[in-house]
ZAFIMI-830173 format. One record per residue (C-alpha): residue number from 1; y, z, x. Coordinates in Angstrom, 2 decimals, decimal comma. Example, Ala and Ser with C-alpha at 12.3 -4.5 7.8 and 13.67 -1.06 7.14 Angstrom:
<recs>
[rec 1; [-4,50; 7,80; 12,30]]
[rec 2; [-1,06; 7,14; 13,67]]
</recs>
This chain:
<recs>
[rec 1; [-2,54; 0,34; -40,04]]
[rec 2; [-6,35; 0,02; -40,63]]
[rec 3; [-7,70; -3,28; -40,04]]
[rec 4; [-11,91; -4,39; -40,21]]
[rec 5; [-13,45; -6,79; -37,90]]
[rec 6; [-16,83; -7,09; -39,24]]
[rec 7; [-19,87; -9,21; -37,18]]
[rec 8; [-18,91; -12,22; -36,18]]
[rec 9; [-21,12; -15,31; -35,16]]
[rec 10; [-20,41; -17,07; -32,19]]
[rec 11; [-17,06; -17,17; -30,27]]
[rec 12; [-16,35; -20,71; -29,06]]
[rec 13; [-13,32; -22,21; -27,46]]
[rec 14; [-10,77; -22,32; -25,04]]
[rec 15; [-7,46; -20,21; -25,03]]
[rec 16; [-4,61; -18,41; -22,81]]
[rec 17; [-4,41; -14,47; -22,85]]
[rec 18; [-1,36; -12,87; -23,01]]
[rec 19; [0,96; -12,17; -19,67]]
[rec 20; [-0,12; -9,54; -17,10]]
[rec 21; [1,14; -6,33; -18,09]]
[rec 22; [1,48; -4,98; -14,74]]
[rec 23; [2,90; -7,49; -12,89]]
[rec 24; [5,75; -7,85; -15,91]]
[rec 25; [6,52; -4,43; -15,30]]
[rec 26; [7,07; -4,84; -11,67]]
[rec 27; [8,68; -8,21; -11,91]]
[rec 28; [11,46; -7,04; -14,33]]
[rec 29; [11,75; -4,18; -11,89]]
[rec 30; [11,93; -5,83; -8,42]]
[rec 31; [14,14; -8,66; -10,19]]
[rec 32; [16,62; -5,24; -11,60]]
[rec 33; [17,26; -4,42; -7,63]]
[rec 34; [17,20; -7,80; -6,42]]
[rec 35; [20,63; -9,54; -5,05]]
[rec 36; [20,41; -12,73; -7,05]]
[rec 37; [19,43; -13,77; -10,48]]
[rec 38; [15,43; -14,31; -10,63]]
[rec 39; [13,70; -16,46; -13,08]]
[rec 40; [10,44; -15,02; -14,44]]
[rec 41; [8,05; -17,51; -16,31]]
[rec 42; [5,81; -16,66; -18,63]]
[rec 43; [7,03; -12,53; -19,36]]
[rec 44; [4,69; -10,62; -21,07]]
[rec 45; [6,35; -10,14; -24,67]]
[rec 46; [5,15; -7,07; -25,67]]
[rec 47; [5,99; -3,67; -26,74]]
[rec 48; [5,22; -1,85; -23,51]]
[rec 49; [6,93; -4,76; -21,57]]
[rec 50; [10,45; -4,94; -23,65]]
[rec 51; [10,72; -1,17; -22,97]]
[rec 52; [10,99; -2,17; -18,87]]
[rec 53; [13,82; -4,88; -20,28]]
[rec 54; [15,51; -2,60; -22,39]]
[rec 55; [15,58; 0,10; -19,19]]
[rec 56; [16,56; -2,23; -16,60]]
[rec 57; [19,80; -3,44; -18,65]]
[rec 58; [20,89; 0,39; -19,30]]
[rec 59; [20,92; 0,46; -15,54]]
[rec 60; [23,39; -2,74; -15,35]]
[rec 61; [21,32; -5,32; -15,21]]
[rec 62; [21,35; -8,40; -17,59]]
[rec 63; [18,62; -9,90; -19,08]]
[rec 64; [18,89; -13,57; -20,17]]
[rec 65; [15,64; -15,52; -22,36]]
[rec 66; [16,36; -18,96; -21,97]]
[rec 67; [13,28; -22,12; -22,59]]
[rec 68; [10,61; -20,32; -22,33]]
[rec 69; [11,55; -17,95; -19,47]]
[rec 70; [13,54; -15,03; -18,20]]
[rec 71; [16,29; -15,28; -16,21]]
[rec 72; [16,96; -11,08; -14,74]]
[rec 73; [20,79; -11,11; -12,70]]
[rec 74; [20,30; -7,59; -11,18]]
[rec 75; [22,67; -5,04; -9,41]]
[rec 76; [21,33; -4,45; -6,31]]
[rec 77; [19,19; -1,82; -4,80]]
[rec 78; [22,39; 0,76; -4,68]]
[rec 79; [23,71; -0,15; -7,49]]
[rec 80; [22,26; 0,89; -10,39]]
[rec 81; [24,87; 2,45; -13,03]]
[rec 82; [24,39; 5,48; -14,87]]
[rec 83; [22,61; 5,21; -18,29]]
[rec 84; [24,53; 6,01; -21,24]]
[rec 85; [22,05; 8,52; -22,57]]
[rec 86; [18,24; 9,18; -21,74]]
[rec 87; [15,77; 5,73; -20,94]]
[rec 88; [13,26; 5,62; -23,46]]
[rec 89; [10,46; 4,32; -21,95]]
[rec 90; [8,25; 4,36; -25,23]]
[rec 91; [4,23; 4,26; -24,21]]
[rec 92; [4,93; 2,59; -21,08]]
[rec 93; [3,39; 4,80; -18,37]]
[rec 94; [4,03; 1,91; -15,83]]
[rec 95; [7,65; 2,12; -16,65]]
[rec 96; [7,45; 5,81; -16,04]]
[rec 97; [6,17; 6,22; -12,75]]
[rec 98; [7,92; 3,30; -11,32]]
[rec 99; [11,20; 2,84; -12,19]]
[rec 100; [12,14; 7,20; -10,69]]
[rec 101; [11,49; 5,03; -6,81]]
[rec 102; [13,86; 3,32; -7,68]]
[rec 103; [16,12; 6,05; -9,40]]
[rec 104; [15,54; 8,36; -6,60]]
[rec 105; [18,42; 6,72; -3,77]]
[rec 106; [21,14; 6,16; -6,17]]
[rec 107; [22,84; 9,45; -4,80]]
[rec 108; [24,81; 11,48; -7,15]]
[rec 109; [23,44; 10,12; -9,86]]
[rec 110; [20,95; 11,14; -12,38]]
[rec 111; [18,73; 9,83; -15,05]]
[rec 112; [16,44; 11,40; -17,60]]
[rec 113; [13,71; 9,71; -19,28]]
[rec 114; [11,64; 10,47; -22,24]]
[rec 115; [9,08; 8,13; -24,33]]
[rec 116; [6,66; 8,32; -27,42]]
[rec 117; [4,30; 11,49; -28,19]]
[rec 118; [1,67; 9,92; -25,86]]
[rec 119; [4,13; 9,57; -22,76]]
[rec 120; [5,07; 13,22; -23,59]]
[rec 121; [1,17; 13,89; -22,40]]
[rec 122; [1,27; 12,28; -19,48]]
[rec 123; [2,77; 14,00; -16,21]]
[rec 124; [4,77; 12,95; -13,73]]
[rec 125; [4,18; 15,97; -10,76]]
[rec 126; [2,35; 13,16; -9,10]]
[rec 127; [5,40; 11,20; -8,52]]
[rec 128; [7,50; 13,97; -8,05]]
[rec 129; [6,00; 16,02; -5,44]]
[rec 130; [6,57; 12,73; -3,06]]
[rec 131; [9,48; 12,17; -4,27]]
[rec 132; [10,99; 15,76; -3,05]]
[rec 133; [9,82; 15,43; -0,18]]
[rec 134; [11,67; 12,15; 0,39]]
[rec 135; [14,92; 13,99; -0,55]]
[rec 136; [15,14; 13,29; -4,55]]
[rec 137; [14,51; 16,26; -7,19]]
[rec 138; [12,61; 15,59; -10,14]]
[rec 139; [12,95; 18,31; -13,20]]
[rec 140; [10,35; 17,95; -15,57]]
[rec 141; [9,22; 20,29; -19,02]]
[rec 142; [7,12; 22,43; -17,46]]
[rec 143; [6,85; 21,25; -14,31]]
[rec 144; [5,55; 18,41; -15,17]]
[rec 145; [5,77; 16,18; -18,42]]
[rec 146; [8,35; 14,25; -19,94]]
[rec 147; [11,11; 14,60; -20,67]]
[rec 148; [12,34; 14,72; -17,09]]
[rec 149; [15,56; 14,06; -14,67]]
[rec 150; [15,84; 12,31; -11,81]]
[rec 151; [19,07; 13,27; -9,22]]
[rec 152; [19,47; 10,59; -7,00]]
[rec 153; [19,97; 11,35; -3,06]]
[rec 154; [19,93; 10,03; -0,12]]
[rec 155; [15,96; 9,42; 1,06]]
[rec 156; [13,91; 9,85; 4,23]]
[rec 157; [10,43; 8,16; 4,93]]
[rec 158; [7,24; 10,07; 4,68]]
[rec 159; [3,65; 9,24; 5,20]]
[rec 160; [2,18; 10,25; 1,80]]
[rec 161; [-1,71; 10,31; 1,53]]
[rec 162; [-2,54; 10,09; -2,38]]
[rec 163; [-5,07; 13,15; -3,63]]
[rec 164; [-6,19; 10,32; -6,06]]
[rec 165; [-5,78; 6,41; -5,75]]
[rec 166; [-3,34; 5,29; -7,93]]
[rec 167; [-1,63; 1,99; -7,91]]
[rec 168; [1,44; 3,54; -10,48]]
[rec 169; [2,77; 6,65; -7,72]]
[rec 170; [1,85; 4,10; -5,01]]
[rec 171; [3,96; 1,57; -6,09]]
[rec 172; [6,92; 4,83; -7,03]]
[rec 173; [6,90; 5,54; -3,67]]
[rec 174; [7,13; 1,96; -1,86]]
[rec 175; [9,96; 1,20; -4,04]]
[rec 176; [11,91; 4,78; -2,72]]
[rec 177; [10,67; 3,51; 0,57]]
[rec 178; [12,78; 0,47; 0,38]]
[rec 179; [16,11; 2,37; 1,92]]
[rec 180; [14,25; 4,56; 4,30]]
[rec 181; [13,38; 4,05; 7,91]]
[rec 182; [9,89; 3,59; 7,41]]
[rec 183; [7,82; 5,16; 4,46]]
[rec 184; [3,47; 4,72; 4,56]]
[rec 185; [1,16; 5,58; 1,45]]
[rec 186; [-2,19; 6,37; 2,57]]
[rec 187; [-4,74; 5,63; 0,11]]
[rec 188; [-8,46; 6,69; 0,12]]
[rec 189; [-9,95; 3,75; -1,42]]
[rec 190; [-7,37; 0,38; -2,80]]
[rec 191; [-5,62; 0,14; -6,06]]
[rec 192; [-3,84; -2,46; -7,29]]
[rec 193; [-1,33; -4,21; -5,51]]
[rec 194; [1,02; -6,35; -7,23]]
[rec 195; [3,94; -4,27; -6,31]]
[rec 196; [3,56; -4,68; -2,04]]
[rec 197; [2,91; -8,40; -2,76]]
[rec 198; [5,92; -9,11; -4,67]]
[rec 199; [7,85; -6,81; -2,24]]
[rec 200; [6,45; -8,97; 0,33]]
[rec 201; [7,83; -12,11; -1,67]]
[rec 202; [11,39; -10,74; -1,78]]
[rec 203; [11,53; -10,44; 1,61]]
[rec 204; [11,00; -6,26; 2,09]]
[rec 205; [9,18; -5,55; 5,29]]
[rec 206; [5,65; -4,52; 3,77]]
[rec 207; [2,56; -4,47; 6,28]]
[rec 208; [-1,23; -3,61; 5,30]]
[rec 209; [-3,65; -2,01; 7,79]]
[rec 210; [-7,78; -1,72; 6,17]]
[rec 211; [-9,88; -3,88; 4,34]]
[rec 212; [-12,48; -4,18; 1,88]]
[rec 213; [-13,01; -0,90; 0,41]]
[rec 214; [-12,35; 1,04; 3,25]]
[rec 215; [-8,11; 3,40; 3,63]]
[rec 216; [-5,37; 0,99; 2,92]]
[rec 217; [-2,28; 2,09; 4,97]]
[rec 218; [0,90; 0,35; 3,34]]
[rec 219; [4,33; 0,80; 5,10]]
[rec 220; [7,23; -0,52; 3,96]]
[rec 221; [10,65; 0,01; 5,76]]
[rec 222; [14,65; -0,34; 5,08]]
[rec 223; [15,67; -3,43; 3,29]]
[rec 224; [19,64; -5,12; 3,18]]
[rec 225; [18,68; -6,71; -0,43]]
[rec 226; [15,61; -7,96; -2,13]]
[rec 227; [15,65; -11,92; -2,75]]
[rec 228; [13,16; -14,31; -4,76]]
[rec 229; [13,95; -16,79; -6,72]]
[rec 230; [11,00; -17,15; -9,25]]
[rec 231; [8,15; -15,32; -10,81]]
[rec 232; [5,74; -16,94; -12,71]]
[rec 233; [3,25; -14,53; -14,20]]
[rec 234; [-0,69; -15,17; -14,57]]
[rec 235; [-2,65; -13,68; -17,55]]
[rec 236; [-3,57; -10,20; -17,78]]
[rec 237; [-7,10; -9,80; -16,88]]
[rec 238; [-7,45; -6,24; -18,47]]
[rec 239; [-6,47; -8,25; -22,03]]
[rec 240; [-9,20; -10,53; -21,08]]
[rec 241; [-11,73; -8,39; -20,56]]
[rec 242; [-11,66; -7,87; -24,14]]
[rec 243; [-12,45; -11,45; -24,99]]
[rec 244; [-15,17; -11,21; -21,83]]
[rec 245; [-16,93; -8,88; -23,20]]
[rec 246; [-17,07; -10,22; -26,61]]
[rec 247; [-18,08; -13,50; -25,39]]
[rec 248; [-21,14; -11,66; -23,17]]
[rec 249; [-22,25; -9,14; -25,84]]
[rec 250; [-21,57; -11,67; -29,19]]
[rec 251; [-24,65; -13,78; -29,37]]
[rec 252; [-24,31; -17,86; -28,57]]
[rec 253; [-20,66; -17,24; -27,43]]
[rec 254; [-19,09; -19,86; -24,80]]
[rec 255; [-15,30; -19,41; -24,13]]
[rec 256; [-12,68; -20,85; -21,46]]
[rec 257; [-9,61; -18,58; -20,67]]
[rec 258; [-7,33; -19,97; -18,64]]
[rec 259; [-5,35; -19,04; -15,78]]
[rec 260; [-6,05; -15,64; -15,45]]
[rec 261; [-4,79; -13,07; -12,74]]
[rec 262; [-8,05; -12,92; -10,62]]
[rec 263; [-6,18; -10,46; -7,53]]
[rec 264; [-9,72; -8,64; -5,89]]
[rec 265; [-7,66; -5,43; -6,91]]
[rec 266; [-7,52; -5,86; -10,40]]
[rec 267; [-10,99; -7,65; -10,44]]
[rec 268; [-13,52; -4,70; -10,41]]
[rec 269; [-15,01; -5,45; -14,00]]
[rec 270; [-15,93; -8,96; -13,12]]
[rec 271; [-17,64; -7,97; -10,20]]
[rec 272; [-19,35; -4,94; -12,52]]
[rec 273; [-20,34; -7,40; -15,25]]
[rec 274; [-21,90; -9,66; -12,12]]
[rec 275; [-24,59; -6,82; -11,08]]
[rec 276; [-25,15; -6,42; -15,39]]
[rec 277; [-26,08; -9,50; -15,39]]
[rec 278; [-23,10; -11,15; -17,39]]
[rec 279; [-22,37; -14,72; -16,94]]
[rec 280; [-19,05; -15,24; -15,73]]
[rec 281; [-17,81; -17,39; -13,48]]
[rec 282; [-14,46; -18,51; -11,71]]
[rec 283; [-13,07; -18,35; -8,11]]
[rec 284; [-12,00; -14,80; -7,92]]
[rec 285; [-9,67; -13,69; -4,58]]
[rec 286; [-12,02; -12,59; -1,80]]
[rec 287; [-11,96; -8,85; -1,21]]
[rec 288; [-9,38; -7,55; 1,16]]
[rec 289; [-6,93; -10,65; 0,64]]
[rec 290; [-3,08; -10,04; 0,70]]
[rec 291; [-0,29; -12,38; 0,48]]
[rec 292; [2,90; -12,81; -1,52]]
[rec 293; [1,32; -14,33; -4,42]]
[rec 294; [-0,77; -13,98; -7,53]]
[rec 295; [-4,01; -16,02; -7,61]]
[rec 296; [-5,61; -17,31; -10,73]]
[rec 297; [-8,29; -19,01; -11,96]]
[rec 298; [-9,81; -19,91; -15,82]]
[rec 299; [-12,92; -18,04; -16,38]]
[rec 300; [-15,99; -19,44; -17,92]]
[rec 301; [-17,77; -16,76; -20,39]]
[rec 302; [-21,34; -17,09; -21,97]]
[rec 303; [-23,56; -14,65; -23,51]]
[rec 304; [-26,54; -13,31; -21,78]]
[rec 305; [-28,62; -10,69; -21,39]]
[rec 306; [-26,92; -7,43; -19,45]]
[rec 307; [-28,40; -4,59; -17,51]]
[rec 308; [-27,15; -1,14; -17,11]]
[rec 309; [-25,31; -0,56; -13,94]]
[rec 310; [-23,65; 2,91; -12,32]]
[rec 311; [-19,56; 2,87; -11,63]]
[rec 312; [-19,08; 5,15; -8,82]]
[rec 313; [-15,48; 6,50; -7,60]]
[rec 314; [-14,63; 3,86; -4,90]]
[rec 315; [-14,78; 1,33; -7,46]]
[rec 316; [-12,82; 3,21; -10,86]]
[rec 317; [-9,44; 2,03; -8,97]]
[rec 318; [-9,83; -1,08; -9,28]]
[rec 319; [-11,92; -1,51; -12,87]]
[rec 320; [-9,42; 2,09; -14,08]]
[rec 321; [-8,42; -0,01; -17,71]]
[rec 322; [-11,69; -1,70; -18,33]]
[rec 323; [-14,23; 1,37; -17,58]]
[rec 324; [-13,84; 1,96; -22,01]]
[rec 325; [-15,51; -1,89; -21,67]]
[rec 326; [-17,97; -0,77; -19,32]]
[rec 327; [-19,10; 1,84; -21,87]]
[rec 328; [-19,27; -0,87; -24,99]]
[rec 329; [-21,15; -2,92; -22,39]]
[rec 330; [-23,45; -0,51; -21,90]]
[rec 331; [-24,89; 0,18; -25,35]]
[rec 332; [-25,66; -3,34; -25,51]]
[rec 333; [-27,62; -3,17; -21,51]]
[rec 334; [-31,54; -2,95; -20,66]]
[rec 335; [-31,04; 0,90; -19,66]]
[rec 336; [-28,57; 3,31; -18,51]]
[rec 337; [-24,87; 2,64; -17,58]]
[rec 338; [-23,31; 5,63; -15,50]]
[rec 339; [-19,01; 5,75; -14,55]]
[rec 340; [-18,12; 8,60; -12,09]]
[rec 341; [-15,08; 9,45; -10,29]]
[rec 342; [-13,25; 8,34; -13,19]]
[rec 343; [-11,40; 12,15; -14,28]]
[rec 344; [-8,04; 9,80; -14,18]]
[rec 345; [-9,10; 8,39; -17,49]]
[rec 346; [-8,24; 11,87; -18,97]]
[rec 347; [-4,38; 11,19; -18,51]]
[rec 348; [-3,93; 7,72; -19,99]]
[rec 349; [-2,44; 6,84; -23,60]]
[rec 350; [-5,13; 9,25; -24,48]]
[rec 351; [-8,01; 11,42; -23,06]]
[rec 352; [-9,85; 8,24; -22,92]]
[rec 353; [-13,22; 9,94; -21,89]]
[rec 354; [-12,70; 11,66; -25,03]]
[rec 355; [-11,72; 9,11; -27,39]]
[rec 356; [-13,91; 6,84; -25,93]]
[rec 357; [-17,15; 8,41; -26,13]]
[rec 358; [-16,82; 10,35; -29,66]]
[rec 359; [-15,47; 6,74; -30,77]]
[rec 360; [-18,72; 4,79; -29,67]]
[rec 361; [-20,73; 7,63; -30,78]]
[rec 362; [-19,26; 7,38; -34,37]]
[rec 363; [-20,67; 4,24; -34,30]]
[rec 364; [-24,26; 4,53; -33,54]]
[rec 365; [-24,06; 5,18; -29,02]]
[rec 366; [-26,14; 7,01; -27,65]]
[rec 367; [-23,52; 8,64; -24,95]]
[rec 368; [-22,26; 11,42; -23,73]]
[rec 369; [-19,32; 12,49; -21,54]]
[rec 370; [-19,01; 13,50; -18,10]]
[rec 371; [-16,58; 15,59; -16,67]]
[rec 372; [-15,20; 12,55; -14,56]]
[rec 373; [-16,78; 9,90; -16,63]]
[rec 374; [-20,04; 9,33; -19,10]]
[rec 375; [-23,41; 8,28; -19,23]]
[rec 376; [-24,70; 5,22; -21,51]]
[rec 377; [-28,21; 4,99; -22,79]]
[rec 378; [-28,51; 1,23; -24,38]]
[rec 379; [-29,97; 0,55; -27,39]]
[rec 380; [-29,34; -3,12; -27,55]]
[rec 381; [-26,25; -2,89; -29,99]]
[rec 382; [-24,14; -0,75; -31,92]]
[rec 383; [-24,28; 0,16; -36,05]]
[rec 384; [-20,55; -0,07; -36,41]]
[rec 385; [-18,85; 2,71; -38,60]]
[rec 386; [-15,46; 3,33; -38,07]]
[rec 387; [-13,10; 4,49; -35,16]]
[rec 388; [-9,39; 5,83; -34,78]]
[rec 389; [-7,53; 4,40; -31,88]]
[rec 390; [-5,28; 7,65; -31,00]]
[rec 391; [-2,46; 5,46; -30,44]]
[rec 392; [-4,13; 3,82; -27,47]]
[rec 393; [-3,76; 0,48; -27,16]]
[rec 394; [-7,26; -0,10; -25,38]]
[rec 395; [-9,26; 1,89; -27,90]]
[rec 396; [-8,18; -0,20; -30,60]]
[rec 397; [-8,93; -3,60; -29,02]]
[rec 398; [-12,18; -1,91; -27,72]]
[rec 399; [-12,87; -0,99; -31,48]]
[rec 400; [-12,11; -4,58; -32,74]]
[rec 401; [-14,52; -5,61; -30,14]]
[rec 402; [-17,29; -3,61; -30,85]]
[rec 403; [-17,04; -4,87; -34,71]]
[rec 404; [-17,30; -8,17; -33,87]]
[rec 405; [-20,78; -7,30; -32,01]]
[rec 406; [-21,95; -4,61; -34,52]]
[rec 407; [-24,63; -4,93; -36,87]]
[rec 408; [-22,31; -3,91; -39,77]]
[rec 409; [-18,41; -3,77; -38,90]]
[rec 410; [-16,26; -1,48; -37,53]]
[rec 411; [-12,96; -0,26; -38,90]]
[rec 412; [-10,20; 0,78; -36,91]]
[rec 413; [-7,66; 3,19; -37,62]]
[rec 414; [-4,36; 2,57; -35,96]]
[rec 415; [-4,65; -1,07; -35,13]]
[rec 416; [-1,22; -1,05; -34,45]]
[rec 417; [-1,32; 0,15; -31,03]]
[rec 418; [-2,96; -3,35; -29,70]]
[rec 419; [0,74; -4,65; -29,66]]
[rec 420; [1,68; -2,47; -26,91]]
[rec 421; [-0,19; -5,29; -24,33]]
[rec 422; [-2,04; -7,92; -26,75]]
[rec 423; [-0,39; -8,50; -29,79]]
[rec 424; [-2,06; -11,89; -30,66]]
[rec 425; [-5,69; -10,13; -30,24]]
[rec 426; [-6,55; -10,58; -34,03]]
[rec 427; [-5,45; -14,34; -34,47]]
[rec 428; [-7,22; -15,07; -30,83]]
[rec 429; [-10,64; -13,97; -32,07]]
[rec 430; [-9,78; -16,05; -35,42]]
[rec 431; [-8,94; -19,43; -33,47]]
[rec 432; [-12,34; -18,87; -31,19]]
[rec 433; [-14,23; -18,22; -34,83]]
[rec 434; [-12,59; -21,27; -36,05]]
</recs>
């Protein structure tokens, strides 16, 4: 589906963003192993997300929707049944890495899982490598894609240290921790963590050793049965960002969104857009923080004048989904805007260096990639054209962004994909043009 945004004038108003994508994943998850039914308020309802419910229930759990919530009665951390056939996971890379932790200590049992053409790309040797070594076997095509089986076995704890940070095999491996004696992921600089805190929240014994940007150490050790009784789920950040950057780039934009998920590790971009220049302010978690829950804040967006900025590795953990915003940002900065240290973008829904940069380009950027990132030369705006989305959810909102800021429109190709995490993006920027 093609679908035009062309230039908008200002975006004014106040809305909510959709669910957190990451912590619905993990909260569908966690509440699939738990002992006792957990209610989860305000579940992200889109396609990525209902693949994690539709996985969780072929493993014998039941999923309830009742007023405006969820209500997940799990099986247990040994319990999960055998699927019928193979999980489809469908683009949900989340799904993918996570849910084999937990399929790796239901011994003598196996699962295979599979997904769209885009999951086919993306490999899994990360998560398997660990997971052998724990006990578990992992068969993949070719070593290392999807399709692949999981054969459950009993697990022993490691002490993993990740090659790359990455919140996904991170949170794999704390979850196949959960029945061992004691299992640590080292990890060279902090990714997300919504997975240890909601561990934490059910009661697993989780501890943290580092701070600020300096090695995390997370340990978690054997668990009886994970207990909570209620989620409630802030908005995804990562969806906002789309609506932040409109609101900074579009000229004479104000906007409110409210109660967005402000956790330091999934709050990168707003402290990249602070050093551009960008006016955006709310009380974002203090660097280092952990605890059991979620903060939030709203966020109060204006438009201003941005400067170009350099993204170096320690930070492309915790900024990984927005860096695609960082590049639209930076055609519209006083000067150059540099990510490095960001090769991990090669392996998302789609080589997003790739797609990214020959997408901007098509419409008027000066850019050009890296081999672990690109370089941005501004120019104060963008021509518009048009741009094909690959599938990837993120290049199609970033394309519907970039239209709204162009000097003449932007098409994109495969609009579609933006209901994999934001479904309601196109009637969102209508109610703030309103």
């Amino acid at each position: 589906m093609n679908a035009r945004f062309e230039p908008s004038g200002r975006l004014r108003g106040t809305l909510r963003v959709p669910a957190d994508k990451s912590v619905s994943h993990r909260a569908a998850i966690i509440a699939a192993m738990a002992a006792e039914p957990v209610r989860i308020g305000n579940y992200l309802d889109a396609a990525d997300t209902r693949s994690t419910l539709r996985a969780v229930q072929e493993l014998g759990a039941l999923v309830d929707a009742r007023e405006g919530e969820l209500v997940i009665r799990g099986c247990g951390l040994r319990n999960a049944r055998s699927a019928a056939g193979t999980i489809d996971v469908g683009n949900a890379g989340t799904l993918m890495r996570l849910l084999p932790g937990w399929l790796a200590f239901q011994a003598g049992l196996r699962f295979t899982l599979d997904g769209d053409a885009s999951i086919r790309r993306r490999p899994v040797d990360r998560i398997a490598q660990p997971l052998s070594e724990m006990g578990a076997r992992l068969e993949a095509r070719e070593g290392r894609y999807p399709p692949f089986t999981i054969h459950g076995a009993p697990l022993r704890g490691i002490e993993y240290r990740l090659p790359v940070a990455s919140a996904q095999v991170k949170s794999c491996l704390l979850l196949a921790g959960l029945v061992t004696e004691a299992t640590t992921v080292v990890e060279p600089v902090p990714a997300r963590d919504h997975t240890e805190r909601l561990l934490l929240r059910a009661g697993a014994p989780v501890a943290r050793t580092g701070s600020g940007l300096g090695e995390y150490r997370t340990t978690v050790c054997a668990a009886d049965e994970l207990e909570l009784e209620r989620i409630d789920i802030p908005g995804d950040l990562s969806s906002a960002a789309f609506l932040i950057t409109a609101g900074v780039i579009v000229r004479g934009s104000r906007l409110v969104l409210e109660d967005v998920g402000v956790n330091w590790t999934r709050a990168g971009f707003l402290r990249v857009l602070e050093r551009m220049g960008a006016i955006v302010l709310g009380d974002v978690e203090p660097e280092g923080s952990f605890s059991a829950l979620e903060p939030a804040t709203d966020l109060d967006v204006q438009s201003a004048p941005i400067e170009g900025t350099t993204v170096d590795g320690d930070e492309v953990p915790l900024t990984i989904d927005e860096l695609p915003l960082v590049a639209l940002l930076g055609c519209f900065a006083d000067g150059d805007t540099v990510v490095r240290g960001a090769a991990e973008l090669r392996v998302k829904e789609s080589d997003r260096i790739a797609t990214v940069v020959s997408g901007l380009r098509g419409l008027g950027a000066d850019i050009e990639a890296l081999p672990d990132g690109f370089a941005v030369h501004g120019t104060a705006g963008l021509r518009g054209g048009s741009i094909d989305a690959h599938g990837d959810h993120r290049l199609a909102l970033l394309g519907a962004v970039a239209g709204l800021a162009s000097a003449e429109g932007v098409e994109v190709a495969g609009m579609e994909a933006a209901a994999v995490s934001y479904p309601g993006f196109t009637a969102d920027v209508a109610a703030l043009l309103s």
